[in-house]
N, C-alpha and C positions, 0 to 999 in steps of 0.2 A: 551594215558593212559595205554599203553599193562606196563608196569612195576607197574603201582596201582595195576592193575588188579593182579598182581602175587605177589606183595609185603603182598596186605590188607589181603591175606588166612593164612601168618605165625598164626598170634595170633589167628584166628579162630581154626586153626588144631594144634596149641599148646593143645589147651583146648576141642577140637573133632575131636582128628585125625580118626574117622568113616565116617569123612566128604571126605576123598581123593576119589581123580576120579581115574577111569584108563588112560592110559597113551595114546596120541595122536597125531595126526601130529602135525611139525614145523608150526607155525601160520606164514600168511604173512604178511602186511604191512596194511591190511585191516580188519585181523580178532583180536578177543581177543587170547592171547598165549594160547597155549594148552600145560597142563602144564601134566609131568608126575609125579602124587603123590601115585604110586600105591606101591611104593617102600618101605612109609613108613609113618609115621606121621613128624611131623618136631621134627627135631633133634636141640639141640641147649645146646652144652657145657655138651653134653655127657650124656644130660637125653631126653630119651623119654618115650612113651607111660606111664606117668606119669597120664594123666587124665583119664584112664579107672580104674585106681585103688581107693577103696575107702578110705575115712580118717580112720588112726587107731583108735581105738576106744579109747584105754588108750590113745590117746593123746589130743583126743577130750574131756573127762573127765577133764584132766589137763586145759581148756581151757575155760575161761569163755565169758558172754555173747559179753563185750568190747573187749575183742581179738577177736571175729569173727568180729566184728564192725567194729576195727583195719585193719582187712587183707582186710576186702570187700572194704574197701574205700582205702585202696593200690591198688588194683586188678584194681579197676574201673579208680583211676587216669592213670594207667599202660596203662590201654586201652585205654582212653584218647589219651595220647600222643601218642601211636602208631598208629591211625586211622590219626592225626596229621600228624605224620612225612610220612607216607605212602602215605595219599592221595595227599597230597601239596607237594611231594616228590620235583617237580621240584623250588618251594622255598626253600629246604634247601641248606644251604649254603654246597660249593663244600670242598672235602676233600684235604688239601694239600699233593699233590704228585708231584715226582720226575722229571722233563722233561728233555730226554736227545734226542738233536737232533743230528743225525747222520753226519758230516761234510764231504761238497761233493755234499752232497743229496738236491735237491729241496725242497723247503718249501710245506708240504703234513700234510692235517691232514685227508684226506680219508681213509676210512680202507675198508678192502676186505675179510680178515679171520686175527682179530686177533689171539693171543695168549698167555697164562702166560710159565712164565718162570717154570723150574722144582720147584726152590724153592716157585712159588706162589709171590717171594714177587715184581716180576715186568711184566708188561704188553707189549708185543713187540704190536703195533699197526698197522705201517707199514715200510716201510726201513728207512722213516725216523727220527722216535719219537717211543721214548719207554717211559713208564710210569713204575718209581719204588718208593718203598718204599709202598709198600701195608700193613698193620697190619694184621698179620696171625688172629686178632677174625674175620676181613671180611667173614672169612668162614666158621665160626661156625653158622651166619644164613642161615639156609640152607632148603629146603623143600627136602624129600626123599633122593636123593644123591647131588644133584649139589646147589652150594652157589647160592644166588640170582648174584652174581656178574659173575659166570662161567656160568648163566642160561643168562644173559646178553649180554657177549661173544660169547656165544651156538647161540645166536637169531640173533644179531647183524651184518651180513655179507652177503655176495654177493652171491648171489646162484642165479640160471636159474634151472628152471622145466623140464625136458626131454622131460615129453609130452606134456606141452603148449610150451616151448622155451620162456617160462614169466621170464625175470629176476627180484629177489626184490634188490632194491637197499636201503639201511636205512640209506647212507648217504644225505644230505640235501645240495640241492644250497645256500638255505637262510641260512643257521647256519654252516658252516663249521667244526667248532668245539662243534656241537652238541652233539655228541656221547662220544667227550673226557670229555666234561660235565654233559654225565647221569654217566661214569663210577664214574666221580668222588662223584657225589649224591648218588649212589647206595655204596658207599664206608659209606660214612655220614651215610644213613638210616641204614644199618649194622649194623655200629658199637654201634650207638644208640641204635637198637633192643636188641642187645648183653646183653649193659648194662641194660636196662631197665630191661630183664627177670632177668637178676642175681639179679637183686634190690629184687626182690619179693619176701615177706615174706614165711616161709616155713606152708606147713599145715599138715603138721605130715603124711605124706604118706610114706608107709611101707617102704621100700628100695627093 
């Protein structure tokens, strides 16, 4: 559940970004992520710190009882489905991307340290499979600097501790293509988030 756990705090810190933690170790394989939100509140499509500001006043005047009516039960569906797609992350359906397997190369779907490509829009995974065709809004959900999808990449790889010599490994015997399967869910949950905020009615907040 370490991707609920970091997915469900967008819409919370959309709407209280006072809520960020400082910033932490790399979680292991055992703990909940330690997320670094000190950076900022979430960012998403170029607006932030939008909920510390109050409603204008002239706009609030403009706005009668059934428009606040209107927005709250937008607001609330919004949240709805976000608590939806977040939690039950691993039922939504996977996003289709690109596979390009490298000829030559053995059949591998382990990964060690991914990476995106400069333009973002493909995932080298290991020598032998690449993932391409990413939708540059993937990265517009984002907590402080890093998209959930690079916070994914960031977590997702083979590290050893120096001072225990504990390696975590996050790929799975039982699931092979596990990992290639949350990228693709965490692509889904995204772009969905994306949408769903642009949807949201406006409530007359200053500029």
């Amino acid at each position: 559940m370490r991707i609920a756990f970091y997915l469900n705090h967008a819409f919370l810190l959309l709407c209280h970004p006072e809520a960020a933690e400082s910033p932490a170790k790399r979680a292991t394989p055992n703990e909940e992520p330690a997320l670094s939100l000190s950076k900022g509140p979430v960012q998403l499509g170029g607006v932030t710190n939008a909920a510390d500001k109050s409603i204008d006043p002239s706009a609030r005047k403009k706005r009668g009882p059934q428009d606040d009516k209107d927005v709250f039960r937008a607001f609330a569906a919004a949240g709805k489905r976000l608590a939806e797609i977040h939690i039950h992350y691993e039922q939504q359906p996977e996003y289709k991307l690109t596979k390009t397997e490298k000829a030559g190369e053995k059949l591998d779907y382990r990964v060690t340290k991914m990476k995106l490509s400069k333009d973002k829009t493909s995932l080298i995974c290991n020598q032998f499979l690449t993932l391409s065709a990413i939708p540059p809004e993937t990265f517009e959900y984002r907590l402080g600097n890093p998209s959930a999808l690079e916070w994914v990449i960031d977590q997702y790889q083979v590290s050893t501790d120096k001072r225990s010599g504990i390696t975590n490994d996050p790929n799975r015997e039982d699931g092979r293509e596990y990992i290639l399967r949350l990228i693709s869910r965490v692509i889904r949950v995204s772009l969905e988030t994306v949408k769903i905020v642009r949807s949201l009615p406006p409530l007359g907040l200053p500029a």
